[in-house]
C-alpha positions in Angstrom: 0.0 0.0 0.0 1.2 3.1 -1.1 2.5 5.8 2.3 2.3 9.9 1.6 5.7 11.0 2.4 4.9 14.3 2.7 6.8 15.8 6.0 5.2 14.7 9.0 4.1 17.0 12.1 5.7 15.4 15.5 5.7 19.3 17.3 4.7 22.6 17.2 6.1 25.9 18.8 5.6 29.4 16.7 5.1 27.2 14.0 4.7 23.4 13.2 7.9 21.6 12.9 7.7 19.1 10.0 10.3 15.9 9.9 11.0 15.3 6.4 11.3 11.4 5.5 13.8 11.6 2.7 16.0 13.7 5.4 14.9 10.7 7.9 18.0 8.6 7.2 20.5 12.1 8.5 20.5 10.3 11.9 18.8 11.9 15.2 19.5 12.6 18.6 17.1 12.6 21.4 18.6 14.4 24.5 17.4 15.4 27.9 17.9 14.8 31.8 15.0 12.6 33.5 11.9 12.5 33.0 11.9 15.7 30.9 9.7 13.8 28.2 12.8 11.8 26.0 11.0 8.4 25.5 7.6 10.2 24.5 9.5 11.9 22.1 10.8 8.6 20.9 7.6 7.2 20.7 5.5 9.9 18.9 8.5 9.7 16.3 8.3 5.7 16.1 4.4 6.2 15.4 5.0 8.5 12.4 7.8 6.1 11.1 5.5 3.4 11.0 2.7 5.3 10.2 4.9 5.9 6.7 5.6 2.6 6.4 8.9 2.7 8.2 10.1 -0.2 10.0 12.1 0.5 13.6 14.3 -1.1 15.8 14.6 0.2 19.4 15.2 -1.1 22.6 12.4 -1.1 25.2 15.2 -0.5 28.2 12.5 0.6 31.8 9.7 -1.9 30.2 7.0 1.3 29.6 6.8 1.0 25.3 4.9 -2.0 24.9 2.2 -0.4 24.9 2.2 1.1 21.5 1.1 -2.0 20.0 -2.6 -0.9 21.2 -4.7 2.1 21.0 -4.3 4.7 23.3 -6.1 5.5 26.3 -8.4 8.4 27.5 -5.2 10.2 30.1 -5.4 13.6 32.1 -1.8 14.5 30.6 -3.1 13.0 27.2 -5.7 16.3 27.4 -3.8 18.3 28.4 -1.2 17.9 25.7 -3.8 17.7 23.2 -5.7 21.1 24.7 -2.7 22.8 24.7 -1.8 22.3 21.0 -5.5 22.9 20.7 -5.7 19.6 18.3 -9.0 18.7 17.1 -9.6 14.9 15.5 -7.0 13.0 17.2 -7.7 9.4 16.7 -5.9 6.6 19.2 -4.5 3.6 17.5 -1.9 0.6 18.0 1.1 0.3 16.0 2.6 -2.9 14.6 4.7 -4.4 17.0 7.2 -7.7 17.0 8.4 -8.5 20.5 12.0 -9.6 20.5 14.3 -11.4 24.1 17.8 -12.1 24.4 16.5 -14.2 27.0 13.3 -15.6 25.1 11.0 -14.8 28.6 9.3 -11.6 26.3 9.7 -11.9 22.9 10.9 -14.1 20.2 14.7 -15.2 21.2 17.3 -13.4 19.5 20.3 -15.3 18.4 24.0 -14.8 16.4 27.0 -17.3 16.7 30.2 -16.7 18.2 31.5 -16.6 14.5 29.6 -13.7 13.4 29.8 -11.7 16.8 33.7 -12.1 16.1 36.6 -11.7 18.4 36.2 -7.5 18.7 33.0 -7.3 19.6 32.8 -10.7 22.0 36.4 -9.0 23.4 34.4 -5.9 24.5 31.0 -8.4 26.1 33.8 -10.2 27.9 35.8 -7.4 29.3 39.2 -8.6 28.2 42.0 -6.5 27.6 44.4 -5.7 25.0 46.7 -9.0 25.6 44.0 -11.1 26.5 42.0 -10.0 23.0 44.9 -11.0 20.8 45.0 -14.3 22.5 41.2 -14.5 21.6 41.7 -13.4 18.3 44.3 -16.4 17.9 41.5 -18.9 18.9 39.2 -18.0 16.1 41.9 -17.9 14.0 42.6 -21.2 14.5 39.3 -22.3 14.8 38.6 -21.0 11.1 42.4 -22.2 9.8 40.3 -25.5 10.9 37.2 -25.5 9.7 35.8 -25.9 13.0 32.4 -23.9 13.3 32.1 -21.7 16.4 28.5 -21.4 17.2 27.5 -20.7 20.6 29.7 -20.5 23.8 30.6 -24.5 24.6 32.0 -24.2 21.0 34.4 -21.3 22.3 35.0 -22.6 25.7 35.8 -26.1 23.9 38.4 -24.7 21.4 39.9 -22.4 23.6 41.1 -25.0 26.0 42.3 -26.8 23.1 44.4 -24.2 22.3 45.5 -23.6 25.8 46.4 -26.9 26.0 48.2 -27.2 22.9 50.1 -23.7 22.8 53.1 -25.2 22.3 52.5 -26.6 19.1 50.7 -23.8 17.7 53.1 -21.2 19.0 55.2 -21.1 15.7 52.8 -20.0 13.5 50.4 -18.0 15.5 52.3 -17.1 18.1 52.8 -17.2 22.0 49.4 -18.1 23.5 49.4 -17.1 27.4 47.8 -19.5 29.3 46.9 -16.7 32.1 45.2 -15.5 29.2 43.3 -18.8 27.9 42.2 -19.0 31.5 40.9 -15.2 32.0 38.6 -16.1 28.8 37.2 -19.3 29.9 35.9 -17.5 33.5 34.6 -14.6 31.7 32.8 -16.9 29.5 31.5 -18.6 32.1 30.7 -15.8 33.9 28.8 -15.0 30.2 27.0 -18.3 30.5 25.8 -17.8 34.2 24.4 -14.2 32.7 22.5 -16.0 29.7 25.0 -15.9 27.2 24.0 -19.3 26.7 20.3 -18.6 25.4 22.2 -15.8 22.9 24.6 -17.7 21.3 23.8 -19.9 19.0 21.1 -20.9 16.2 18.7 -20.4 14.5 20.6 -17.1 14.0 18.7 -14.1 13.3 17.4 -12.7 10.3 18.0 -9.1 10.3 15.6 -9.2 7.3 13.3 -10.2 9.7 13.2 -6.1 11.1 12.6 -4.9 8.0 8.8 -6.2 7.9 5.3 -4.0 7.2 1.7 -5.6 8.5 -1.4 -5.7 5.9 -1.7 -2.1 6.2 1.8 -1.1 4.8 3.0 0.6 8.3 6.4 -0.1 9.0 6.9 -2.9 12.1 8.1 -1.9 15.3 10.9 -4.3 16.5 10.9 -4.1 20.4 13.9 -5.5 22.1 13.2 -6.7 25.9 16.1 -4.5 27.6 15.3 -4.0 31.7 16.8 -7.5 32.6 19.2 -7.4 30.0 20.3 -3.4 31.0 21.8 -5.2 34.5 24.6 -5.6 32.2 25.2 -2.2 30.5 28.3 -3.4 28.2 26.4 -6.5 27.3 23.8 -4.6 25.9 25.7 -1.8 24.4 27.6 -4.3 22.7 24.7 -6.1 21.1 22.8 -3.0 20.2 25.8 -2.1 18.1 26.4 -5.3 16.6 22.8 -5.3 15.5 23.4 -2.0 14.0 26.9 -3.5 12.4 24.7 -6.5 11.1 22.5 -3.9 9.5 25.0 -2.2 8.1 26.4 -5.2 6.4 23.8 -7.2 4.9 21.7 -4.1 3.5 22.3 -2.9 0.0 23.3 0.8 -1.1 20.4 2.6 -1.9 22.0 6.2 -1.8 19.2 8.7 -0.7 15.6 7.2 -0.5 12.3 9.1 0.0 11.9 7.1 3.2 14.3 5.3 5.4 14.7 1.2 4.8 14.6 1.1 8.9 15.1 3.6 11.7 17.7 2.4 14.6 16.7 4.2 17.9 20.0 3.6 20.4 18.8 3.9 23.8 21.0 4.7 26.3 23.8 5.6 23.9 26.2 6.8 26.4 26.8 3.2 27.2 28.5 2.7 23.8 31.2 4.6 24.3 31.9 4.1 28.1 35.6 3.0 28.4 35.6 1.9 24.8 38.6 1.2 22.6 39.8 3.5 20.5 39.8 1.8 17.2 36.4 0.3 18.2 35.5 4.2 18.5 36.8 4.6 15.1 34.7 1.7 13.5 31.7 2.9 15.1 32.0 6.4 13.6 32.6 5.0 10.4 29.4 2.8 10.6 27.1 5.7 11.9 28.7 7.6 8.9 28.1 5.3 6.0 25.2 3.1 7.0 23.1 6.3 5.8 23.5 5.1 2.3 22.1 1.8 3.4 18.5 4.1 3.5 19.2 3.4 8.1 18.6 6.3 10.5 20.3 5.6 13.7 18.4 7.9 16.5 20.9 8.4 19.6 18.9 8.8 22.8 20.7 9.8 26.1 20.8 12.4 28.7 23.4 14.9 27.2 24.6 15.3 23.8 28.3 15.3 25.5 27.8 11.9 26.2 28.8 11.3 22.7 31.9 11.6 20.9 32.1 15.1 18.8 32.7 12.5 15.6 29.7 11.0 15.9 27.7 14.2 17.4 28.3 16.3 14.4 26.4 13.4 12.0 23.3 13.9 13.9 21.4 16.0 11.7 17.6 15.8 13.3 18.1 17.2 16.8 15.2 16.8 20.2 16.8 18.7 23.2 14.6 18.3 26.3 15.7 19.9 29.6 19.0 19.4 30.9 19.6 21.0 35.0 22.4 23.8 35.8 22.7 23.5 39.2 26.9 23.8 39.3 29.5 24.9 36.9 29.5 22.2 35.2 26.0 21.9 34.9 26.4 25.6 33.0 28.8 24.4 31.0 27.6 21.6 29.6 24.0 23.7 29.0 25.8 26.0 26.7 27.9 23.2 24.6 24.1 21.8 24.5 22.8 25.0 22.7 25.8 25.7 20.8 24.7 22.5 18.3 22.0 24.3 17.8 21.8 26.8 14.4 20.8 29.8 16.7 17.6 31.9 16.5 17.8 35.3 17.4 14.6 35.4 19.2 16.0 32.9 21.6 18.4 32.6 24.1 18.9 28.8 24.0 21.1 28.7 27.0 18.0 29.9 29.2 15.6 27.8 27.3 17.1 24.9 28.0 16.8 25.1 31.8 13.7 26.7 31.7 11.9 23.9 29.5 8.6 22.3 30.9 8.0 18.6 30.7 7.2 17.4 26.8 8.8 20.4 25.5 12.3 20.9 23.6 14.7 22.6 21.3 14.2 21.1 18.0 16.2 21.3 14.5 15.8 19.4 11.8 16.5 19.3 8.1 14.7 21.6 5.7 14.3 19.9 2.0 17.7 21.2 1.5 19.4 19.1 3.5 20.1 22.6 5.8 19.1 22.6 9.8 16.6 24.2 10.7 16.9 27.8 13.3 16.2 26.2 16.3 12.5 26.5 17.9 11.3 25.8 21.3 8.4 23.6 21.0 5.9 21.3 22.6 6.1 17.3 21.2 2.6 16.2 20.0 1.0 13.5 22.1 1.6 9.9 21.3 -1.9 7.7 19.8 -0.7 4.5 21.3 -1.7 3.5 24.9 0.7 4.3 27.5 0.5 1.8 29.7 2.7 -1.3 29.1 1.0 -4.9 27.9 0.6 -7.4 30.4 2.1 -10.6 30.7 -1.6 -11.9 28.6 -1.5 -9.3 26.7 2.0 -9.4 25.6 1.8 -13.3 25.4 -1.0 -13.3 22.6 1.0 -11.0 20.4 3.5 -12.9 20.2 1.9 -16.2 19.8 -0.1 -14.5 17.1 3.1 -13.3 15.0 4.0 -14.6 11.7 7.6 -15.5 13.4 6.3 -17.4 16.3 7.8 -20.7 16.3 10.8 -20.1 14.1 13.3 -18.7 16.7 11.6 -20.8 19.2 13.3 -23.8 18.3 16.8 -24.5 18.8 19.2 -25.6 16.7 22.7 -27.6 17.6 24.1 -29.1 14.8 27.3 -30.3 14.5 30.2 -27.8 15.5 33.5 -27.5 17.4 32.3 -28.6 20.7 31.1 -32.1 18.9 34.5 -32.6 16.4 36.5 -31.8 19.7 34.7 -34.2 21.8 34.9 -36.7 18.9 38.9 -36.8 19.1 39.2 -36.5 23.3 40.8 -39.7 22.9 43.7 -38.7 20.5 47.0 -37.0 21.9 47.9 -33.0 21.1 49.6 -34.1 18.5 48.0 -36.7 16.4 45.1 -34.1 17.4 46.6 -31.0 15.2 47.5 -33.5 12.7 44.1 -34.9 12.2 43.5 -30.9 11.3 46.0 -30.7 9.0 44.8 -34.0 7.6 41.5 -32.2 7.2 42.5 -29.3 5.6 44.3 -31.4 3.3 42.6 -34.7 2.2 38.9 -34.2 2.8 37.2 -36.0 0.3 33.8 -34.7 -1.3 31.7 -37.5 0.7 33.4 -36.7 3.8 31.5 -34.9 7.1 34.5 -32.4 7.3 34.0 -31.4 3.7 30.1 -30.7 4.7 31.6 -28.6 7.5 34.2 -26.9 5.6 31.4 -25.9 3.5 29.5 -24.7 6.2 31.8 -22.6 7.3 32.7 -20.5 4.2 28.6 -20.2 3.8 28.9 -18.6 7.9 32.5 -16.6 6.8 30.9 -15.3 3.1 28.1 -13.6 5.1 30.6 -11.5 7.1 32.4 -10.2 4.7 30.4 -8.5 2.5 31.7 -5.0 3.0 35.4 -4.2 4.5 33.7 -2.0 7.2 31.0 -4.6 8.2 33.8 -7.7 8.4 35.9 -5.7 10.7 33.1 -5.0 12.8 31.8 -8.7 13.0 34.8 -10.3 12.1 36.9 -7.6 13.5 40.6 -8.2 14.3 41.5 -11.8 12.4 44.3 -8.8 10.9 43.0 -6.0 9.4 42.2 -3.6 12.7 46.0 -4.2 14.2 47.6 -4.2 10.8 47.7 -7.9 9.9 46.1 -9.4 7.0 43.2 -11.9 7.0 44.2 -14.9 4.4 41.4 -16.4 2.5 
């Protein structure tokens, strides 16, 4: 069904301030301290996306968006947002929504192997350092010198005590391998486990197709991820978000500059991405928010202060929602004015004082005019969202999902052969005629052989992440090309 993409109203000040959808795909940023009105923002957005036929990703991290899969509710501060933009006609509807859970308690599971989450980004879940990366780097080398498919964690906890054990055979051509190091891993990926690593890693993998969806009407699905359990680990989830933003990023086609977006990407809690994070990670992650715009994705950074992100990244995010911020020390004042200075300025307001001054619901906003140029900035109050407020119940939330068309599918596990099983196969065998039987492998397979089939498997797992240089050294990540090596295929 055909969508008018003609700009859409989401607030109104001294005029009404329009989002364009071809500029949809400049990135966004939703600022603001606590409770100022950031997430109602995000959801009167993520209504208008879908309403366009715009499917979004975001995160549902306090547990209080689920409820835009229904109408909306009759709600004092409803009225009084709708009085006091004197709006006349304003229906309530529910959106489109597919429930997604790392854990699989709230939503369909939500799955990747160890392979494609690759040694960079599983460095940064498991809190390793520099040393301890490399060494993890060197056991998925190995692993893919081997053919040896590394699909969820007793896969990775199998091969690196293989390697630990047999460091001193593999120490010629890969290198020392620290067995402080090997040991470091295997806790924190137990640790991982005991956290319900277990439930992520592992297949059926998803589908990031599978985001990209629109119901009978055309609007654009709403891809909710489950996030208050998983937020108890802050790196854990900063790291997946980004990886699912990396898989994006990979496995979409150029498109250049669409009338719409292909999928909007709101990052929750954004500040967590770049807590204490690598450098060169910092680097890829700039690159990605850069060029995934041609990919037709709009990645919508909410936090508390723009300063939480790095100016690289900060200066890319075009479409701009600054709720309050507070000024109570120096500080405070200082950050307030870097705030407003991202602004283009309007002389009839002094967006230092407006900031601090701003009521609950309203904001700073600038966006992009048709071409392509901010917009002066305006202080204005958000419209009101149509969906219902409330959050589904456990009943309620249960009969959606049942009643998707992906219910079933990511249900059911998958554990075919992989490392763990071809390692227990040869427990029997010594180290050596061990790594030989590798060898042997890589060698003399034959085409009826079970090794062949899982040789063949794993080019089909390594030809999906390397589809762009940018994507394989974000999923892939260090197997050479970050610290200067290269990758041998």
């Amino acid at each position: 069904m055909a969508k008018d993409l003609s700009p859409f109203i989401f607030a109104k000040g001294e005029n009404d301030i329009f989002l364009m959808p071809k500029m949809a795909n400049r990135h966004g940023l939703i600022a603001g301290a606590t409770g100022t009105g950031k997430t109602v923002t995000l959801r009167v957005l993520v209504e208008q996306f879908s309403r366009i036929g715009v499917p979004i990703f975001m995160a549902d991290v306090k547990g209080d968006l689920s409820g835009i899969s229904l109408p909306g509710e009759e709600n004092p501060k409803i009225a009084e947002r709708i009085k006091a933009l004197n709006l006349t006609n304003f229906p309530y509807e529910g959106f489109p929504v597919s429930f997604w859970d790392v854990f699989g308690e709230q939503g369909h599971p939500v799955r990747t192997t160890i392979s494609e989450m690759g040694p960079l980004l599983l460095s940064r879940i498991l809190n390793l350092n520099d040393i301890q990366s490399g060494v993890l780097t060197l056991v998925f080398k190995i692993a893919d010198d081997n053919g040896l498919l590394l699909l969820d964690l007793k896969d990775l906890r199998a091969m690196a005590q293989f390697v630990g054990d047999q460091a001193d055979q593999f120490r010629t051509q890969y290198g020392n391998i620290s067995a402080a190091s090997i040991g470091t891993i295997q806790r924190n990926l137990l640790n991982l486990e005991e956290q319900g690593g277990d439930k992520f890693f592992g297949e059926p993998a998803l589908n990031i197709q599978d985001f990209i969806q629109t119901d009978s009407k055309g609007f654009g699905m709403i891809n909710i991820l489950t996030a208050d359990k998983l937020m108890q680990s802050p790196r854990i989830y900063a790291t997946l978000l980004l990886w699912f933003l990396s898989e994006l990023f990979e496995q979409l086609p150029e498109v250049g500059d669409p009338p719409k977006p292909t999928l909007v990407f709101f990052f929750d809690e954004a500040h967590l991405l770049f807590e204490d994070v690598p450098k060169v990670l910092e680097e890829k992650i700039e690159q990605v928010v850069r060029l995934i715009r041609s990919k037709g994705v709009g990645v919508y950074f909410v936090t508390q202060n723009p300063l939480d992100l790095p100016e690289t990244v900060l200066g890319q995010l075009s479409n701009r929602v600054q709720h309050a911020l507070r000024a109570f020390t120096p500080r405070d004042q200082k950050n307030v004015k870097a705030a407003a200075d991202t602004f283009r300025s309007n002389p009839k307001l002094d967006g230092v004082k407006a900031i601090t001054e701003l009521a609950v619901g309203e904001a700073l906003i600038s966006v992009l005019d048709e071409r392509g140029s901010p917009t002066i900035v305006e202080r204005a109050l958000v419209y009101p969202p149509h969906s219902r407020l409330r959050p589904l119940v456990p009943e309620e939330r249960g009969q959606l999902i049942r009643g998707s068309v992906l219910y079933g599918h990511y249900e059911k596990t998958v554990d075919r052969e992989s490392a763990y099983e071809k390692l227990k196969e040869k427990t029997g065998a010594s180290g050596a005629e061990f790594q030989e039987t590798f060898y042997q492998t890589r060698r003399s397979a034959g085409p009826k052989s079970g090794t062949t089939q899982l040789i063949q498997a794993m080019a089909k797992s390594a030809a999906h992440a390397v589809g762009s240089q940018i994507g394989r050294q974000i999923i892939r990540g260090v197997l050479g090309s970050l610290f200067g090596g290269g990758r041998k295929r």
